[in-house]
Residue frames as a rotation matrix with the C-alpha (Angstrom) as fourth column:
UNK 1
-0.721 0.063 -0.690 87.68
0.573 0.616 -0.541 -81.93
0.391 -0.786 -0.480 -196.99
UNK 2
-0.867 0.445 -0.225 85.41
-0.105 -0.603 -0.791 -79.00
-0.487 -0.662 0.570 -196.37
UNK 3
-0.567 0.504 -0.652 83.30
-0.784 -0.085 0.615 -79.54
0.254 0.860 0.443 -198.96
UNK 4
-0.397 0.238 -0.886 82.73
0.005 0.966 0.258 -82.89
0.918 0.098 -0.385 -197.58
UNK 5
-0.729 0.253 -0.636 81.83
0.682 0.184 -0.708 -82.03
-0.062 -0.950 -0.307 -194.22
UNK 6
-0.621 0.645 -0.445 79.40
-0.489 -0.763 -0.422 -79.21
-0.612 -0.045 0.790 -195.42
UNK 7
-0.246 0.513 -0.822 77.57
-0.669 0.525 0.527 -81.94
0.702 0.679 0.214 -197.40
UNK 8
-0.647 0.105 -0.755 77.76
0.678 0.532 -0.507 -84.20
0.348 -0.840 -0.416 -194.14
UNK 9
-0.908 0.077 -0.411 76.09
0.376 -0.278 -0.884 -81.02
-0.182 -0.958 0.224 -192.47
UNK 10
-0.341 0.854 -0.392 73.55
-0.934 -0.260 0.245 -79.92
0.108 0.450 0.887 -195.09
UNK 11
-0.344 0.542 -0.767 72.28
0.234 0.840 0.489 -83.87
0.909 -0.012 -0.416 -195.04
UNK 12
-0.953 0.099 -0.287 72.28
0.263 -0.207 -0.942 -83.15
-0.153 -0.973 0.172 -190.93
UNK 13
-0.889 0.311 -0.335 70.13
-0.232 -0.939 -0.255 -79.97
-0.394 -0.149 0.907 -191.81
UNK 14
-0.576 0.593 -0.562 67.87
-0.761 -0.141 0.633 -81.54
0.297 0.793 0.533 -194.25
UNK 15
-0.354 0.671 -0.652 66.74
0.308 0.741 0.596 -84.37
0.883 0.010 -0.469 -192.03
UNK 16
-0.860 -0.027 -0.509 66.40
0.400 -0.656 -0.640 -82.10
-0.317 -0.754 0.575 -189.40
UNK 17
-0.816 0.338 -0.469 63.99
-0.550 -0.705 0.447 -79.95
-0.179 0.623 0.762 -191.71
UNK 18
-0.382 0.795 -0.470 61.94
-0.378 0.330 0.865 -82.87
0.843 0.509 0.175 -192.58
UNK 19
-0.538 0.425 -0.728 61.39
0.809 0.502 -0.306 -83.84
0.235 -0.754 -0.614 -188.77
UNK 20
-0.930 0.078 -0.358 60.09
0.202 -0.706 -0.679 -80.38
-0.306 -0.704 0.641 -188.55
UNK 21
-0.669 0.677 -0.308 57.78
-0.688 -0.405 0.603 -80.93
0.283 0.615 0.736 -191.10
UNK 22
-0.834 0.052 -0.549 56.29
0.047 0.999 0.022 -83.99
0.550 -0.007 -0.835 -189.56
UNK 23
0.276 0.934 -0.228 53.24
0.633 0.002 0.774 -84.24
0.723 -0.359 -0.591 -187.09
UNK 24
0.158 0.151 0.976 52.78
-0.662 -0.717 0.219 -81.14
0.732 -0.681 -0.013 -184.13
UNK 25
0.956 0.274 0.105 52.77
-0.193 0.317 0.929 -83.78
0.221 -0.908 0.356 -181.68
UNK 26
0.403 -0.768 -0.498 56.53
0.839 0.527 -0.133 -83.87
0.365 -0.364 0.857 -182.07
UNK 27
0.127 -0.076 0.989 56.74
0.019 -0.997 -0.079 -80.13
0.992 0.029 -0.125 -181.53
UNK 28
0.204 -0.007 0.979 57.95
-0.865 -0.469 0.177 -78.51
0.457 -0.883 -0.102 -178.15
UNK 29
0.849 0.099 -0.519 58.19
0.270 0.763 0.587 -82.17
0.454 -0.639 0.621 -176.15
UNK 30
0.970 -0.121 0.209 60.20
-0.207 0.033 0.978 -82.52
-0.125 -0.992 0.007 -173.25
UNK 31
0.546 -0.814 -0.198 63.94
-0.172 0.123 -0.977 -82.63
0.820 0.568 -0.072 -173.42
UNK 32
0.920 -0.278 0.277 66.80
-0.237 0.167 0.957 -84.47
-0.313 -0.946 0.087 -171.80
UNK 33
0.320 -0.753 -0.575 70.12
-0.702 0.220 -0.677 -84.82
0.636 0.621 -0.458 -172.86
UNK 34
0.769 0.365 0.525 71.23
-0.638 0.473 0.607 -88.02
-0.027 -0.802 0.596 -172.10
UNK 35
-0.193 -0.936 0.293 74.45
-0.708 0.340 0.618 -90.36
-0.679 -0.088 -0.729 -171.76
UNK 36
-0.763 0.104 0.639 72.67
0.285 0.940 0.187 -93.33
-0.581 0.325 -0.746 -173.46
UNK 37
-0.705 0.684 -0.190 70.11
-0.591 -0.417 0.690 -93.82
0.392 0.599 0.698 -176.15
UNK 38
-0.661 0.718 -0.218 66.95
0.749 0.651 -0.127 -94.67
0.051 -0.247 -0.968 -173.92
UNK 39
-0.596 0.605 0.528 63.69
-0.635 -0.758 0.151 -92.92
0.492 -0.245 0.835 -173.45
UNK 40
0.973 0.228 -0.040 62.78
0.220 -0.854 0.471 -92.23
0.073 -0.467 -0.881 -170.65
UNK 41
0.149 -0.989 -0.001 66.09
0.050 0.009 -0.999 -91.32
0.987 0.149 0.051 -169.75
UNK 42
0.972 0.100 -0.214 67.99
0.185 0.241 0.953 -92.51
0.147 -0.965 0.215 -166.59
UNK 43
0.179 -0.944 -0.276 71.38
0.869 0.020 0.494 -91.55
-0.461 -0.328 0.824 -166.84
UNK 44
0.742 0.385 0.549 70.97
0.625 -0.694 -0.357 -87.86
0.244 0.608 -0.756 -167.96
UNK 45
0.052 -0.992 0.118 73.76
0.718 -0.045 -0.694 -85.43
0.694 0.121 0.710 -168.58
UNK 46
0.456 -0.133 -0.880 75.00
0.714 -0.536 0.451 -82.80
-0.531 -0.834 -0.150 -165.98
UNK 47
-0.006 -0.691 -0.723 77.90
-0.408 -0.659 0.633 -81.25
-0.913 0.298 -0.278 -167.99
UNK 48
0.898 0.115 0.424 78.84
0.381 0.275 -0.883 -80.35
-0.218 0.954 0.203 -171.35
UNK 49
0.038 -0.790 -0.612 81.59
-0.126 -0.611 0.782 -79.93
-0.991 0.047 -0.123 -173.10
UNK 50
0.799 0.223 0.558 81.31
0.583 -0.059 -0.810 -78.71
-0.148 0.973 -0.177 -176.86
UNK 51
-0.470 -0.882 -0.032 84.51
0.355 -0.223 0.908 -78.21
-0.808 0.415 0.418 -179.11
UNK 52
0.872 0.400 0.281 83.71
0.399 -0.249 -0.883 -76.49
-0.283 0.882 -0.377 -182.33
UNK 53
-0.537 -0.833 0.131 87.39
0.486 -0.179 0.855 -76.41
-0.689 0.523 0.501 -184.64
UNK 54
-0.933 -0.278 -0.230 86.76
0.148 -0.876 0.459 -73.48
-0.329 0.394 0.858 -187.08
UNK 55
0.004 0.946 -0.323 84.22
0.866 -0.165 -0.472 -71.76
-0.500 -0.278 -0.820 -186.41
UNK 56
-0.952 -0.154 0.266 83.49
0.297 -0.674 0.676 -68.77
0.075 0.722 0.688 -189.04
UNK 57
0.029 0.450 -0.893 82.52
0.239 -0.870 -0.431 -65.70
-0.971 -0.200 -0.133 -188.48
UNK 58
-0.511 -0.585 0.630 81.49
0.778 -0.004 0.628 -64.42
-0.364 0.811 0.457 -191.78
UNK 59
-0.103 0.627 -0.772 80.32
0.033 -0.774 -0.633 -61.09
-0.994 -0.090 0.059 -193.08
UNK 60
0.613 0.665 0.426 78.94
0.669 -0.150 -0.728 -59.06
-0.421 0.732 -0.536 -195.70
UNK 61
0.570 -0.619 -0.541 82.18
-0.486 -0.784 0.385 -57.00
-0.663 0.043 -0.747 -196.26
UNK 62
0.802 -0.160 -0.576 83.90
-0.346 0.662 -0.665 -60.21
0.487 0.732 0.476 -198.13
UNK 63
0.807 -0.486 -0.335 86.32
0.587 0.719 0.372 -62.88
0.060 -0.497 0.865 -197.39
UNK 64
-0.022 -0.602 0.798 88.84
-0.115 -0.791 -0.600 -60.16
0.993 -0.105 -0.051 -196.56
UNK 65
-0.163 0.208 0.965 86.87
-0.885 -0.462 -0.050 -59.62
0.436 -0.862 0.259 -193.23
UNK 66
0.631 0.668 -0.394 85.95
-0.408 0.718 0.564 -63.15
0.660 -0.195 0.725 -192.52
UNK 67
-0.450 -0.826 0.338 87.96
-0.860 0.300 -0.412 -65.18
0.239 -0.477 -0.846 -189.84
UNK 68
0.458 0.833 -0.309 87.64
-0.363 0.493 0.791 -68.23
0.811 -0.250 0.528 -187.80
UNK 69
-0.117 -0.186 0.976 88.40
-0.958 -0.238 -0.160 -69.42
0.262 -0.953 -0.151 -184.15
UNK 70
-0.605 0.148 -0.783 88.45
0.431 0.887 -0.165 -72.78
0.670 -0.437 -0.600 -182.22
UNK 71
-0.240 0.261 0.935 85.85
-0.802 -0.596 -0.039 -72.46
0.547 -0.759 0.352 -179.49
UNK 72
-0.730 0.293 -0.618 84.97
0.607 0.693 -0.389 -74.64
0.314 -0.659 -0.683 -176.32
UNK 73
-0.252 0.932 0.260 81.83
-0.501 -0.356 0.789 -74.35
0.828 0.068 0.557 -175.00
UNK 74
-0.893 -0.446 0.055 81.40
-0.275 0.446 -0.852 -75.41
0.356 -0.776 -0.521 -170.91
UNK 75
-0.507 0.685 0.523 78.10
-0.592 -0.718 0.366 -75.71
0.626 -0.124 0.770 -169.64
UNK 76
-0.887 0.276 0.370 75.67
-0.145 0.593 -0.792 -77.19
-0.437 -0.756 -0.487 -166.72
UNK 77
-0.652 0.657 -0.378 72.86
-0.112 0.410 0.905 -78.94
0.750 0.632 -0.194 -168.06
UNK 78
-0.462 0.748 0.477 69.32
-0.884 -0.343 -0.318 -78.13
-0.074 -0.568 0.820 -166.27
UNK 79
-0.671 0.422 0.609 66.70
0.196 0.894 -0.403 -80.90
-0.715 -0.151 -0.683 -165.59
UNK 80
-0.822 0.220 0.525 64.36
0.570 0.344 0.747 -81.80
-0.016 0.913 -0.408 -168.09
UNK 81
-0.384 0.342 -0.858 62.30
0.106 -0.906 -0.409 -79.16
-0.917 -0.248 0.312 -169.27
UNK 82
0.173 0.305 0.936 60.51
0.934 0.250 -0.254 -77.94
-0.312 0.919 -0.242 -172.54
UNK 83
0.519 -0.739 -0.430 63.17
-0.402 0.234 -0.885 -76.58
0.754 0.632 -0.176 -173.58
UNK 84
0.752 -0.465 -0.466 66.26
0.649 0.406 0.643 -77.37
-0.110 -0.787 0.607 -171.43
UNK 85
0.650 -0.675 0.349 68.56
-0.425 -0.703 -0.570 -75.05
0.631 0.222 -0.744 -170.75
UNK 86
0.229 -0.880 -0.416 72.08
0.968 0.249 0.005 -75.72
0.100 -0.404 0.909 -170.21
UNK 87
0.939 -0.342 0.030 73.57
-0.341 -0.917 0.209 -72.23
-0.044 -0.206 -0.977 -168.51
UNK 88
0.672 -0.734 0.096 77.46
0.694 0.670 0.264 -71.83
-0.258 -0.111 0.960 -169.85
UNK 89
0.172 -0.595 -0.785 80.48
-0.377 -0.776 0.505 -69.50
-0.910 0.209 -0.358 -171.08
UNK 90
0.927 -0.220 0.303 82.23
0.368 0.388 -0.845 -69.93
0.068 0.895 0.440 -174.33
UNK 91
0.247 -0.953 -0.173 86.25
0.084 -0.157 0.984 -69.92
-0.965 -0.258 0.041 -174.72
UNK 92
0.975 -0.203 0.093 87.79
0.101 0.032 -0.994 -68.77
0.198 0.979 0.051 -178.25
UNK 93
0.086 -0.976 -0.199 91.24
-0.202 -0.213 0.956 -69.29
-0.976 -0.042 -0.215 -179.01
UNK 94
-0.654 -0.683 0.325 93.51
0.241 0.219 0.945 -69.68
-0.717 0.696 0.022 -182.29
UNK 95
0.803 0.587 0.100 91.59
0.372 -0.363 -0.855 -66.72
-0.466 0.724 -0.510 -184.65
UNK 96
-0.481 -0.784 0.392 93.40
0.851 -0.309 0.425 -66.06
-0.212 0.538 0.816 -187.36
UNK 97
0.083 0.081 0.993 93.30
0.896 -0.443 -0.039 -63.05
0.437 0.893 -0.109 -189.64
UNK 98
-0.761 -0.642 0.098 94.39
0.300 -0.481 -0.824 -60.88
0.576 -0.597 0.558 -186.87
UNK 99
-0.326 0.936 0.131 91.20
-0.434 -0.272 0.859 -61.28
0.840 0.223 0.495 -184.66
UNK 100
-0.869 -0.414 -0.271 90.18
-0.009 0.560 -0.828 -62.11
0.495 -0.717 -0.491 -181.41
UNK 101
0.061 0.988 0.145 86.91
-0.193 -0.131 0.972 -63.14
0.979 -0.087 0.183 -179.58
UNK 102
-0.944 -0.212 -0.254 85.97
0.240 0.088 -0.967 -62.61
0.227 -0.973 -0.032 -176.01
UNK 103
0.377 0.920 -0.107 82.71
0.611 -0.161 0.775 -63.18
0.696 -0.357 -0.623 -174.29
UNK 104
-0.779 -0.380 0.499 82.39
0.007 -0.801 -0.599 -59.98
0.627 -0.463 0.626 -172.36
UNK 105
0.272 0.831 0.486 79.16
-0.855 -0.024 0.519 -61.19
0.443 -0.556 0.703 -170.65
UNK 106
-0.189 -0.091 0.978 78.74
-0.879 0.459 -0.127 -63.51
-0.437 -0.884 -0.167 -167.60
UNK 107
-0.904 0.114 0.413 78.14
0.181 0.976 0.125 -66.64
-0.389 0.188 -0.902 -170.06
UNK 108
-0.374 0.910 -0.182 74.40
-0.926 -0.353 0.137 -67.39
0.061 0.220 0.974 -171.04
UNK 109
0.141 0.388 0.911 71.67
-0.114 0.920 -0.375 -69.95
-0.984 -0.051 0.173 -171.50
UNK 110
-0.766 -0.112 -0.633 71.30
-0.643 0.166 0.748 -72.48
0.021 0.980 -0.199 -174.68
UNK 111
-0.153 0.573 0.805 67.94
-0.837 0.359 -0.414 -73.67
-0.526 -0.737 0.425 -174.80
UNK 112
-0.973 -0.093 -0.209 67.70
-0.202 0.776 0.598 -77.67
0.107 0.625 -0.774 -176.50
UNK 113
-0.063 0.954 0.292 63.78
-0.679 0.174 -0.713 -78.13
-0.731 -0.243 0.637 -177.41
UNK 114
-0.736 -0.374 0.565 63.39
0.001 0.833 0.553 -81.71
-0.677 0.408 -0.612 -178.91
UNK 115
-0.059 0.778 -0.626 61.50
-0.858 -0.360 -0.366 -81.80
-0.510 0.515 0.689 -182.00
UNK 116
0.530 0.130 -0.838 62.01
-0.733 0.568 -0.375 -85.41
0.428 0.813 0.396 -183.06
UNK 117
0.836 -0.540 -0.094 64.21
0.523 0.733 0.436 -88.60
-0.166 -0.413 0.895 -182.62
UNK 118
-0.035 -0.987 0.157 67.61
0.961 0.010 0.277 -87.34
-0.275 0.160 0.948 -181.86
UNK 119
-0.358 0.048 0.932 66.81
0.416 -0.886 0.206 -83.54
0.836 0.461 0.297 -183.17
UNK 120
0.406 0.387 -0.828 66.49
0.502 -0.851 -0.152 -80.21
-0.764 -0.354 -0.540 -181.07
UNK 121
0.213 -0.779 0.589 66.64
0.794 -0.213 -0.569 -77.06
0.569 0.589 0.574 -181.83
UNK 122
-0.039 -0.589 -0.807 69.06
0.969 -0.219 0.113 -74.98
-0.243 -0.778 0.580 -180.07
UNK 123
0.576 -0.012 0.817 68.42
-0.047 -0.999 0.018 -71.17
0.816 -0.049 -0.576 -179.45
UNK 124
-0.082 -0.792 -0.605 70.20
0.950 0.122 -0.289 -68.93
0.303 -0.598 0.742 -177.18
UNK 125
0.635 0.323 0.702 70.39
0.398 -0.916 0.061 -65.75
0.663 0.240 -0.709 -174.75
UNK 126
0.942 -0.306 0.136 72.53
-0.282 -0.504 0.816 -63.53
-0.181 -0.808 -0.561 -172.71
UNK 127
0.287 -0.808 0.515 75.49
0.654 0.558 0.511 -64.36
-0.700 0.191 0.688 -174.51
UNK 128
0.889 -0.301 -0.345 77.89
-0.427 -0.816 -0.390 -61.46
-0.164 0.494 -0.854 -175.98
UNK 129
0.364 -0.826 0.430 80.75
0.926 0.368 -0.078 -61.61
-0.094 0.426 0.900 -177.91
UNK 130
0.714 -0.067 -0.697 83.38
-0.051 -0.998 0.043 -59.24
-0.699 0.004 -0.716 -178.91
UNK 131
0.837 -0.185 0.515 85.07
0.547 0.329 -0.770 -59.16
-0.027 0.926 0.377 -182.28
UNK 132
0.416 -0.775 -0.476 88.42
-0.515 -0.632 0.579 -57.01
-0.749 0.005 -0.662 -181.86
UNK 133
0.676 0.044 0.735 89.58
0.694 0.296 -0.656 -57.03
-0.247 0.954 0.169 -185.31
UNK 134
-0.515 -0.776 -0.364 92.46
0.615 -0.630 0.473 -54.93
-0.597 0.020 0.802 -186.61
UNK 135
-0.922 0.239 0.303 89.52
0.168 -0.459 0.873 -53.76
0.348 0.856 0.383 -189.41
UNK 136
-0.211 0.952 0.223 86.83
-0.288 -0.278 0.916 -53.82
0.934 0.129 0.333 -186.93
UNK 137
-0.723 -0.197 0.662 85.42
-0.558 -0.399 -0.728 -53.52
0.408 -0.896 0.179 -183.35
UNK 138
-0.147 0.955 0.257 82.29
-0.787 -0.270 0.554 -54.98
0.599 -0.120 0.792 -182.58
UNK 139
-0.597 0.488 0.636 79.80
-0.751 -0.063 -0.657 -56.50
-0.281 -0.870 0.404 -179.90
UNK 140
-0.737 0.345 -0.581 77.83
-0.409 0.456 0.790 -59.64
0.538 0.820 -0.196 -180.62
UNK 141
-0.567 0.309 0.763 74.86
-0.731 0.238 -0.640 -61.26
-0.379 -0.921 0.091 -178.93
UNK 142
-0.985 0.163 -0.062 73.73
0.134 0.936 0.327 -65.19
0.111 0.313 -0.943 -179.84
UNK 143
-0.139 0.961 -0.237 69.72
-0.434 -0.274 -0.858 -63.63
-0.890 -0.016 0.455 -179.39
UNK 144
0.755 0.437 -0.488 67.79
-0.628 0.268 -0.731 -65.28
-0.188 0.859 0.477 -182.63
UNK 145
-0.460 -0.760 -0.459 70.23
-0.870 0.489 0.063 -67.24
0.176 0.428 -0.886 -183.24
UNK 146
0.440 0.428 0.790 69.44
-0.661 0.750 -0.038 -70.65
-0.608 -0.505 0.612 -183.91
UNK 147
-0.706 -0.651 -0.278 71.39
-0.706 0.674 0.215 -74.21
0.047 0.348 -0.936 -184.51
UNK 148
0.674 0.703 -0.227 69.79
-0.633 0.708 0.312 -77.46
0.380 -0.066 0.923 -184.69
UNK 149
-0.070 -0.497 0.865 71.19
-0.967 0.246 0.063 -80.20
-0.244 -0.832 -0.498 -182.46
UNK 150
0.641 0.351 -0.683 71.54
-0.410 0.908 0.082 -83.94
0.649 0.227 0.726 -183.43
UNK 151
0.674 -0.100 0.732 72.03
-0.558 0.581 0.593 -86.87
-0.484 -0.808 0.336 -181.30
UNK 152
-0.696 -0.711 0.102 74.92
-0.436 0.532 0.726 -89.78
-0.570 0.460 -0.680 -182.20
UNK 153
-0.179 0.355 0.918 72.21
0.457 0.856 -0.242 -91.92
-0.871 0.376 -0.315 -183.84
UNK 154
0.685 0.352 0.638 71.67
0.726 -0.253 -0.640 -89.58
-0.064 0.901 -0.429 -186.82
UNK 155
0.658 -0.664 -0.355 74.83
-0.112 -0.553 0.826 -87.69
-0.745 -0.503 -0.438 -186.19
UNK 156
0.803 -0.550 -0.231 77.69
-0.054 0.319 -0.946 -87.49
0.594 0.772 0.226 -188.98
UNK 157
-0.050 -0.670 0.741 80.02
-0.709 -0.498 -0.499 -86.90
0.703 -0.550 -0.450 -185.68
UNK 158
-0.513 0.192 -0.836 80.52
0.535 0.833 -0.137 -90.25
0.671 -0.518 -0.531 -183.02
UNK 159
-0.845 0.050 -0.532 78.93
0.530 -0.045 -0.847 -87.96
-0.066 -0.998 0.012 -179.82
UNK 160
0.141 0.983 -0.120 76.46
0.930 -0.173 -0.325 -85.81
-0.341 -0.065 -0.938 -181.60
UNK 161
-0.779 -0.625 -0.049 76.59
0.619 -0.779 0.097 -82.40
-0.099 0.045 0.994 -182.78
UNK 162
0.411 0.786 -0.461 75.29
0.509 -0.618 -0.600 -78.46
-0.756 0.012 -0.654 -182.97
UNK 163
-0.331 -0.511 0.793 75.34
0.940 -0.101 0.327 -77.01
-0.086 0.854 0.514 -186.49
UNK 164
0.056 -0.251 -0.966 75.35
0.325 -0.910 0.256 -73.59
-0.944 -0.329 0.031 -186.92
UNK 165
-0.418 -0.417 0.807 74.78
0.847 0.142 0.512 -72.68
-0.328 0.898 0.294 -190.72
UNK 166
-0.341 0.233 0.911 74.66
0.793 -0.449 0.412 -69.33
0.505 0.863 -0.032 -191.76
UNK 167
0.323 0.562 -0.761 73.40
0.935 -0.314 0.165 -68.05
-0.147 -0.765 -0.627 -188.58
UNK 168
-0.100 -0.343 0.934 72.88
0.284 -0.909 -0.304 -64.26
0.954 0.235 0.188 -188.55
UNK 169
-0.586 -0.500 -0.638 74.51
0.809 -0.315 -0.496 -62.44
0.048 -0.807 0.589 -185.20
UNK 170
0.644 0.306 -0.702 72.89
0.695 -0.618 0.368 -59.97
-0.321 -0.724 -0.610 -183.09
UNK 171
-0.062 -0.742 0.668 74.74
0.476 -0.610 -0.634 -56.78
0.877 0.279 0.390 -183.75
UNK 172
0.492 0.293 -0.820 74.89
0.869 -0.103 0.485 -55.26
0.057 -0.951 -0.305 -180.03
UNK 173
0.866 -0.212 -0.453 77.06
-0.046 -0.935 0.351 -52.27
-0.498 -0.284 -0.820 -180.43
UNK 174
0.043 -0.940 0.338 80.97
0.846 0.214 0.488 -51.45
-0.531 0.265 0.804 -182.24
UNK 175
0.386 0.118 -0.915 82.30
-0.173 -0.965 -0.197 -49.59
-0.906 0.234 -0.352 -185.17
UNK 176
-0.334 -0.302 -0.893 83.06
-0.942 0.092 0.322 -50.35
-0.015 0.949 -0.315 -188.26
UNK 177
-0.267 0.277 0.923 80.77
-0.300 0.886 -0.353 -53.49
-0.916 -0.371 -0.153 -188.17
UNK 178
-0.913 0.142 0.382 80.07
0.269 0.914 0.304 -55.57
-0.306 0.381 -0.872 -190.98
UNK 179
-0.614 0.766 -0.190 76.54
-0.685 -0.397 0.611 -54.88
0.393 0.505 0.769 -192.19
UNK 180
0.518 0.852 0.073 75.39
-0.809 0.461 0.363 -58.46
0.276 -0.247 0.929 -191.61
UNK 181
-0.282 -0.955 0.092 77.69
-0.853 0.206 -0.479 -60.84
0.438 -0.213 -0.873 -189.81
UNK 182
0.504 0.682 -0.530 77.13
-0.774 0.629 0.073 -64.55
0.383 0.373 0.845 -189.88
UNK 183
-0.256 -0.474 0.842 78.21
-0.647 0.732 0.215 -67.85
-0.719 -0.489 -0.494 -187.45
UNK 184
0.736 0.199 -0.647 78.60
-0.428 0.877 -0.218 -71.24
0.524 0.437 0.731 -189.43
UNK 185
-0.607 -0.780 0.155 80.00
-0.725 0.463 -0.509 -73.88
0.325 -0.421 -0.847 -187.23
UNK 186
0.362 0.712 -0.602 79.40
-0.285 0.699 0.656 -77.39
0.888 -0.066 0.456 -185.66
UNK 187
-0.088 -0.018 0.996 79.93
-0.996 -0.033 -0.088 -78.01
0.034 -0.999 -0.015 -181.93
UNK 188
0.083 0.049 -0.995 80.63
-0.175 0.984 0.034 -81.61
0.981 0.172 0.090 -181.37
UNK 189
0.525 0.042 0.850 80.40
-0.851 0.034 0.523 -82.73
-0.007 -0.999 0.054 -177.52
UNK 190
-0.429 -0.902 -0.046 83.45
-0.847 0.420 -0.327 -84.76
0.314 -0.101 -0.944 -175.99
UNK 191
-0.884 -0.467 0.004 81.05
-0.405 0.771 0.492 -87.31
-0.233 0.433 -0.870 -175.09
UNK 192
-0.833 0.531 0.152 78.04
0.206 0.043 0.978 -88.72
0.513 0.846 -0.146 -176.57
UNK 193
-0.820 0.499 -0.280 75.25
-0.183 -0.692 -0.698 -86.78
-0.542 -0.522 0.659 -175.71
UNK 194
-0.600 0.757 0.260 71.73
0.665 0.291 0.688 -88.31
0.445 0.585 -0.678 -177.32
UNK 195
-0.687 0.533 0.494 68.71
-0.642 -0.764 -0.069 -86.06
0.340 -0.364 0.867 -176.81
UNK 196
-0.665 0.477 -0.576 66.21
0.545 0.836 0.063 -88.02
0.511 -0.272 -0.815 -175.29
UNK 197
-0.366 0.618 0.696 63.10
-0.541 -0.750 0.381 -86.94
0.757 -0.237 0.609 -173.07
């Protein structure tokens, strides 16, 4: 069943990829997330709420060290903008491998910059994490990070989703860290959330 959703998410990625290769004029444009699929958009979202069921953290130490977490993801959605930023917290609960994550910062922004029909992509700052591991300590921060965002119409998910493949973490501070310590997850929003502009 994983196998099958990481094939569901590499297709995601790969039509993603080819809107990036398309014409500049779809570059940077205006973003709105939006209840419906219209452009312009009139009924644009306020709140989010993004679930992401195992999320994995994975490192360069081997699947020993690896774990993974349920996270919720809360956030107020800004007015349309180029990007948009939605300003929010993240909640982890139910890591296994004896492991626990706690944002230790006030929350952060996630900015959504549409590059296509249905497609952003999604960067982020001011967001820390903290790994407390029984084999390790450490400090994370969602900087460079980037996900790509699809809308329900090209979605493998009914509401839309953010995928998260492979992403390499910020190291911000710890001890015994990982060398190179990697997010793969997909954030699905509770309800449908089209990007629009």
């Amino acid at each position: 069943m994983k196998r099958v959703k990481a094939l569901g998410s590499l297709a995601v990625v790969a039509i993603f990829a080819m809107a990036l290769m398309g014409p500049p004029a779809a570059m940077g444009e205006s973003t709105l997330l939006c209840e419906a699929d219209e452009i312009p958009c009139s009924s644009s979202v306020s709140h989010v709420h993004y679930v992401a069921k195992d999320m994995f953290i994975l490192t360069s130490a081997g699947s020993s060290y690896d774990y993974k977490c349920d996270v919720l993801l809360l956030a107020t959605v800004g007015e349309l903008g180029s990007p948009q930023e939605l300003e929010g917290k993240f909640t982890y609960t139910s890591c296994n491998g004896g492991c626990a994550r706690t944002e230790v910062s006030e929350g952060g922004t996630l900015f959504f910059l549409r590059v296509g029909t249905e497609l952003a992509e999604v960067t982020g700052e001011g967001f820390e994490v903290l790994s407390n591991c029984s084999f390790f300590h450490c400090v994370y921060s969602l900087e460079n990070l980037t996900g790509n965002a699809v809308g329900p119409l090209l979605s493998t998910a009914n509401n839309g989703e953010i995928i998260y493949a492979k992403a390499t973490l910020t190291k911000v501070s710890g001890f015994f860290c990982p060398e190179v310590t990697w997010l793969d997850a997909i954030f699905v929003p509770l309800s449908a959330t089209y990007i629009s502009s």
